[in-house]
N, C-alpha and C positions, 0 to 999 in steps of 0.2 A: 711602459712609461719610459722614456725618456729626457736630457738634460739634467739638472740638477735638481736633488730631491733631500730637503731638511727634514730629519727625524727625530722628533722630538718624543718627551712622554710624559705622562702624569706623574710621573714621581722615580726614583730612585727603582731598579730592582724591577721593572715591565715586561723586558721581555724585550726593550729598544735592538738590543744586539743581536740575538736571533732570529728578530722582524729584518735589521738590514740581511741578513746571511742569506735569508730565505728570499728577501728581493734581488742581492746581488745573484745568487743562484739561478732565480726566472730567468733575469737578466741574459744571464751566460747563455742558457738553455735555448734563451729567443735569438743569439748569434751575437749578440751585444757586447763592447769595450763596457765594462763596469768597473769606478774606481768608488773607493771608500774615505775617508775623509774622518778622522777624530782631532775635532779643534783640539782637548786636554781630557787626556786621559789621568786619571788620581786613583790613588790607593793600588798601585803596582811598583815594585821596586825594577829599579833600571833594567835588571837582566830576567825579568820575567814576561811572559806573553800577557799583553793588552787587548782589548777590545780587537782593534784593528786584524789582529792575528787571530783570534777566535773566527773573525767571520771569515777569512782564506781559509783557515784550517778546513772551516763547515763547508761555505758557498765552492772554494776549489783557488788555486794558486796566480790561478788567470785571474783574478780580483787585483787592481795596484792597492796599495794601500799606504797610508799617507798619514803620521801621526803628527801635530805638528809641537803637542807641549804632556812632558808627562812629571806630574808629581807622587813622590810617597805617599802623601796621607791621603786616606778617603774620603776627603773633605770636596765642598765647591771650587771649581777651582780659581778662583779670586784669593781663597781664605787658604788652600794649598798652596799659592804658589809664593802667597806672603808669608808663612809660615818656615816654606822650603829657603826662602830666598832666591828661587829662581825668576827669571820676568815673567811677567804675566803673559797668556795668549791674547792681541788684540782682536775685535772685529775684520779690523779690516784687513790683517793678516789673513782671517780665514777666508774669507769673501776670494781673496787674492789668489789663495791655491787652490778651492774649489775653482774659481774661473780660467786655471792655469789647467786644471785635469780635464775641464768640460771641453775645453778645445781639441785634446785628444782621447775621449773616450764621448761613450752614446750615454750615458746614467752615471751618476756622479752623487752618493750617499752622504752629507752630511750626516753624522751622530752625535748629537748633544751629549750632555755628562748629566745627568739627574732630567732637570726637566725647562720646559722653559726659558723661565726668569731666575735661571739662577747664574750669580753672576761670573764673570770669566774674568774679570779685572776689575781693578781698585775704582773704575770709575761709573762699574752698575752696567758695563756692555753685556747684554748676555744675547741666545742664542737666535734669539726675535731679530736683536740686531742686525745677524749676518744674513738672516731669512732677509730681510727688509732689501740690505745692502744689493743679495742677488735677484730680486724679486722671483724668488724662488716658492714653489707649496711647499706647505709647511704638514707631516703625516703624521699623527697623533696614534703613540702609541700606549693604548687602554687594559688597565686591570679587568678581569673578567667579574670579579665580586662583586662586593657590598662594600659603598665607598664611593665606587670608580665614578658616577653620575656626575657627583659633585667637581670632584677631582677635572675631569671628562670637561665640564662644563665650563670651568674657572681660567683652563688651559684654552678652550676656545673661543671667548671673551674676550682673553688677553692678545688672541691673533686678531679678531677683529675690529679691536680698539685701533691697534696699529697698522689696517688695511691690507692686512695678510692672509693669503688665499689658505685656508686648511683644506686638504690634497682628502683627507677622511679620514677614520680609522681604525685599527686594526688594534684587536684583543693579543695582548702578548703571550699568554699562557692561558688556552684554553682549557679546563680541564676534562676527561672521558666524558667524566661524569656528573655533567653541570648540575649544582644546586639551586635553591627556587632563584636566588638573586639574580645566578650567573645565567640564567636560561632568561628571564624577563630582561637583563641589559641587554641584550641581544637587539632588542624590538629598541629598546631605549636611548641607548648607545649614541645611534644616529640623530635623535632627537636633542640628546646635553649638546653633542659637538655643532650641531647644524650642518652635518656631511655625512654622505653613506657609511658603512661599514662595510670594508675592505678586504677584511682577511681576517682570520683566526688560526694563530698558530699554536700548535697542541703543546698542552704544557710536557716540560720533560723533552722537549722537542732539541735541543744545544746539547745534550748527553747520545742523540744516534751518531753510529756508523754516519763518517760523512757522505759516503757514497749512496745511503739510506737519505738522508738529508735531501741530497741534491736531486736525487729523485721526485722525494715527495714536496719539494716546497711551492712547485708552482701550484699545488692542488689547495695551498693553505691562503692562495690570494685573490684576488677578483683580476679580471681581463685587464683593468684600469690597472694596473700593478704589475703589469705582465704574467698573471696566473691563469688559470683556468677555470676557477669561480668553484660553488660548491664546496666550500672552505667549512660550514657550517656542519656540526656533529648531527648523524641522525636523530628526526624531530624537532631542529630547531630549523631548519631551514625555512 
């Protein structure tokens, strides 16, 4: 994959940041410039590692990475930044520096902050927006449970109200040992979104050895993603 890539997810807590690590990581592996991109990062204090830094740590230091708004509280970040008193992140700020990285780099990772439609500023922009702005795919990152259909569904409705391409998507924590749910959304998955399923990254997966990491992430994507497909635990494939 190449160009700019918006990563969005079904909720808070998916699994969004170790799905970009494991793409920035293909990335690298296929000979590829990869930059990372967090419109607002929330609920990290000033001197602590962010998202952004989590995925260099994993994917590797060759990743640029670009954060553009961070608040304390782990809140949306709308409701953060008016909280903080700091300005909000715009749309079109972010549009601006993703289109600033894509000119020098091959893959350019937008990561959203929870999911969707949640907003970035006082005036309801949220992460659709900036999808819109780049005409950018938008890659749906999916709970593996009991739940995620709906979730899954709701998210992919809302991109194609607003004529926005969903890229597919990918199970953020898979786990060893899928239960009845986790095994049938597999089949289903691509049905709620209207798009294949991409990749399944194993849960526990953001706790390896980065060098462990970087190894195995192209195995947890499809070709379309830059992996090597086979991402699927034995017997669900």
């Amino acid at each position: 994959m190449r160009g700019v890539v918006v990563v969005t997810g079904t909720g808070t807590g998916v699994g969004k940041t170790v799905t970009t690590a494991a793409m920035a990581a293909a990335g690298l592996a296929a000979g590829r410039s990869v930059a990372v991109l967090k419109p607002a990062q929330t609920g990290v204090a000033e001197t602590e590692a962010g998202d952004v830094a989590e995925v260099r740590r994993l994917a590797g230091e060759a990743v640029t990475g670009v954060e553009l708004a961070r608040y304390p509280e782990p809140l949306a970040p709308a409701t953060a930044a008016r909280r903080s008193g700091l300005p909000s992140v715009r749309p079109e700020e972010v549009a601006a520096a993703a289109q600033e990285l894509a000119a020098r780099h091959q893959l350019v990772l937008v990561e959203g902050a929870g999911g969707l439609l949640v907003h970035l500023d006082a005036r309801g922009a949220t992460l659709a927006d900036v999808a819109g702005m780049l005409s950018a795919p938008v890659l749906v990152v999916a709970e593996a449970g009991l739940g995620t259909l709906n979730a899954t569904a709701l998210t992919a409705e809302a991109l194609r109200t607003r004529s926005l391409h969903t890229a597919g998507v990918v199970i953020g924590s898979m786990p060893d040992a899928p239960d009845l749910a986790s095994r049938c959304n597999v089949e289903d998955l691509p049905r709620a979104a209207g798009a294949a399923l991409l990749g399944a990254v194993p849960q526990g997966a953001g706790t390896m050895d980065p060098a462990e990491f970087r190894a195995a992430a192209a195995s947890w994507l499809s070709p379309e993603l830059g992996g090597k497909g086979g991402f699927l635990p034995p017997g669900l494939a």
